[in-house]
BALOBA-1460 file (C-alpha; in Angstrom, 3 decimals):
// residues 91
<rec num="1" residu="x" x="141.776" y="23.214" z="-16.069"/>
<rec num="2" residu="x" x="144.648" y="22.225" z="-13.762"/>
<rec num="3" residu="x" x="143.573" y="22.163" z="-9.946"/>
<rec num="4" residu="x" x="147.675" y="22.189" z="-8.567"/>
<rec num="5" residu="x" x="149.514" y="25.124" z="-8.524"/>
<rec num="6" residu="x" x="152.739" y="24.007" z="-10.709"/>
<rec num="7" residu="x" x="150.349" y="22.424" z="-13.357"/>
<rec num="8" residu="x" x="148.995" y="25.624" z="-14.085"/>
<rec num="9" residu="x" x="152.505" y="27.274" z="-14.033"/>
<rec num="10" residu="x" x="153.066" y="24.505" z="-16.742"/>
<rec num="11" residu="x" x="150.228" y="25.941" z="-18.573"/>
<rec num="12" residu="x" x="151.613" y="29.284" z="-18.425"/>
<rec num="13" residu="x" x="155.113" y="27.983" z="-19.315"/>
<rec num="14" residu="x" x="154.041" y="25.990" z="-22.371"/>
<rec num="15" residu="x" x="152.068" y="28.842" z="-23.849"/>
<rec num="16" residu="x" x="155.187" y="31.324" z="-23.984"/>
<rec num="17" residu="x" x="157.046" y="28.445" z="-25.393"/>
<rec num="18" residu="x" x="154.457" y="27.824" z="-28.043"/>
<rec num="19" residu="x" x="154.706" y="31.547" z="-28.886"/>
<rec num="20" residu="x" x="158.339" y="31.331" z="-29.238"/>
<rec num="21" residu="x" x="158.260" y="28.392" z="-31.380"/>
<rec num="22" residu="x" x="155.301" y="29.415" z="-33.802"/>
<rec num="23" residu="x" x="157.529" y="32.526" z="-34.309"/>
<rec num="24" residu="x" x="160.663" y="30.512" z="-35.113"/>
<rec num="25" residu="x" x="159.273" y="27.819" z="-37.527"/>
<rec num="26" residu="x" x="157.384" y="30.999" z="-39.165"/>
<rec num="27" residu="x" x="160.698" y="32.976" z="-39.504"/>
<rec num="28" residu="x" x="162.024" y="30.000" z="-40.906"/>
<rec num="29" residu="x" x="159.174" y="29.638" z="-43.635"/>
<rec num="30" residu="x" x="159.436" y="33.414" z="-44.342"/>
<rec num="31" residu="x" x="163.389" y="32.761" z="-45.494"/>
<rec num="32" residu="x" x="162.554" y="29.592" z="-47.265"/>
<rec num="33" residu="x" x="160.013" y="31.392" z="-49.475"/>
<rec num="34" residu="x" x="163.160" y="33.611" z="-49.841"/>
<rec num="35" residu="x" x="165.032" y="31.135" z="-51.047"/>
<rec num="36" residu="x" x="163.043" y="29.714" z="-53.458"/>
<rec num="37" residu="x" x="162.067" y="32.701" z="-55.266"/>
<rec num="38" residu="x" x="165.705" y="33.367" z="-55.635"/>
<rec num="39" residu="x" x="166.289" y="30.202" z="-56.963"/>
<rec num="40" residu="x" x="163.002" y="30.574" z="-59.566"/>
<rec num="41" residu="x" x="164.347" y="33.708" z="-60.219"/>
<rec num="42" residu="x" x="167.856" y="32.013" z="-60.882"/>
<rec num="43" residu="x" x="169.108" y="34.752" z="-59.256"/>
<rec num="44" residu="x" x="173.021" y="33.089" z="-57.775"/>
<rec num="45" residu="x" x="173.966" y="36.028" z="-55.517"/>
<rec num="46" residu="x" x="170.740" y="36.830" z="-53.640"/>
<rec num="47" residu="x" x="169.629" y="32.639" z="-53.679"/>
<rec num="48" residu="x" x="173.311" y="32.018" z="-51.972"/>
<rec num="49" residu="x" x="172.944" y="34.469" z="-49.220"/>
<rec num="50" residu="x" x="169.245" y="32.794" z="-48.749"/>
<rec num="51" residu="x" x="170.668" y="30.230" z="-48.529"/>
<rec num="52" residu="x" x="173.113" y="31.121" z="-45.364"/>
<rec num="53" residu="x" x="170.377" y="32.355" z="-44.065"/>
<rec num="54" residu="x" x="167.833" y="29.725" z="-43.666"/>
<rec num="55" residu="x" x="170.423" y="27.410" z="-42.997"/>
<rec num="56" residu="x" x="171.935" y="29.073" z="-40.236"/>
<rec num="57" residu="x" x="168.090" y="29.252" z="-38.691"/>
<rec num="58" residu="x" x="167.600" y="25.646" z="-39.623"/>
<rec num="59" residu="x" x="170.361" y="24.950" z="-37.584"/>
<rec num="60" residu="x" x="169.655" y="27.264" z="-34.363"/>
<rec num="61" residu="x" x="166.019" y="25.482" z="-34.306"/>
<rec num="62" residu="x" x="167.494" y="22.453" z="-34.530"/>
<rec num="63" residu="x" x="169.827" y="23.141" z="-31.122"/>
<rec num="64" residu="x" x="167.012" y="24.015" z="-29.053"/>
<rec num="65" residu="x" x="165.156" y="21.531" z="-30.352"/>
<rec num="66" residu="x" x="161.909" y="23.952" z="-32.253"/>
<rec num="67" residu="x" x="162.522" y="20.790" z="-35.172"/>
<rec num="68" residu="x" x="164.446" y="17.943" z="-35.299"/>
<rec num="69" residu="x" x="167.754" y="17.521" z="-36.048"/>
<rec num="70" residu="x" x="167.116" y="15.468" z="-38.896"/>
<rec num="71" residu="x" x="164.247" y="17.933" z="-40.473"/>
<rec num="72" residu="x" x="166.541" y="20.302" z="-40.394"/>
<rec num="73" residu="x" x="169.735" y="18.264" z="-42.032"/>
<rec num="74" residu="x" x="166.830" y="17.122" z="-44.705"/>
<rec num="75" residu="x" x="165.929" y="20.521" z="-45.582"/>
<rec num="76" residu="x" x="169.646" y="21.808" z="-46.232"/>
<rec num="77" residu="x" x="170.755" y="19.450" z="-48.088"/>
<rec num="78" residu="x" x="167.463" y="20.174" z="-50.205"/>
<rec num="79" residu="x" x="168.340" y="23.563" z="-50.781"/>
<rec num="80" residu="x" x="171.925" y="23.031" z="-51.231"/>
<rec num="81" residu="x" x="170.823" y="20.628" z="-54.446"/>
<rec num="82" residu="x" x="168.792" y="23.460" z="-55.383"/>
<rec num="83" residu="x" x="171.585" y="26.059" z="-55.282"/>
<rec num="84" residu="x" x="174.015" y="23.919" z="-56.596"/>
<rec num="85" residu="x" x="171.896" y="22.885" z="-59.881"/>
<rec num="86" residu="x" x="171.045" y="26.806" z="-60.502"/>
<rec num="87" residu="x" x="175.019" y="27.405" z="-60.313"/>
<rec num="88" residu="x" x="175.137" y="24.660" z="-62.859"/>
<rec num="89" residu="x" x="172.370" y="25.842" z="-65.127"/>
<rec num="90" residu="x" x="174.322" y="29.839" z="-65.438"/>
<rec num="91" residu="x" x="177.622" y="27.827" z="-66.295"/>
């Protein structure tokens, strides 16, 4: 337990955050499981607006720094290979 007054505002501060970010990165799971049922589903239209989707939350996280920059470049490009091989598979 912290014994100074601004550690345990710390405390305090880092719990909301921790709130915040669980909620985020599971947002961002919920629209990746999205995704990739689309894509098993090889269904184009609902996989390519999944696709928007979790990439445009990739990307907020990313700014304010919920996941790294990188994870979150990794992750679309890993979808956009998916989406782009379905769209080649229905051709």
């Amino acid at each position: 337990m912290p014994n100074i007054k601004s550690a345990e505002k710390r405390v305090r501060i880092i719990e909301k955050k921790t709130l915040i970010n669980k909620s985020v990165k599971s947002k961002i799971s919920t629209f990746e499981k999205k995704f990739k049922l689309a894509v098993a589903n090889k269904d184009i239209n609902v996989a390519s607006v999944a696709y928007n989707d979790v990439a445009s939350l990739l990307d907020k996280a990313a700014c304010d720094n919920i996941i790294h920059q990188n994870c979150a470049d990794r992750k679309k490009a890993h979808f956009a290979k998916m989406l782009d091989d379905l769209k080649k598979e229905s051709k």
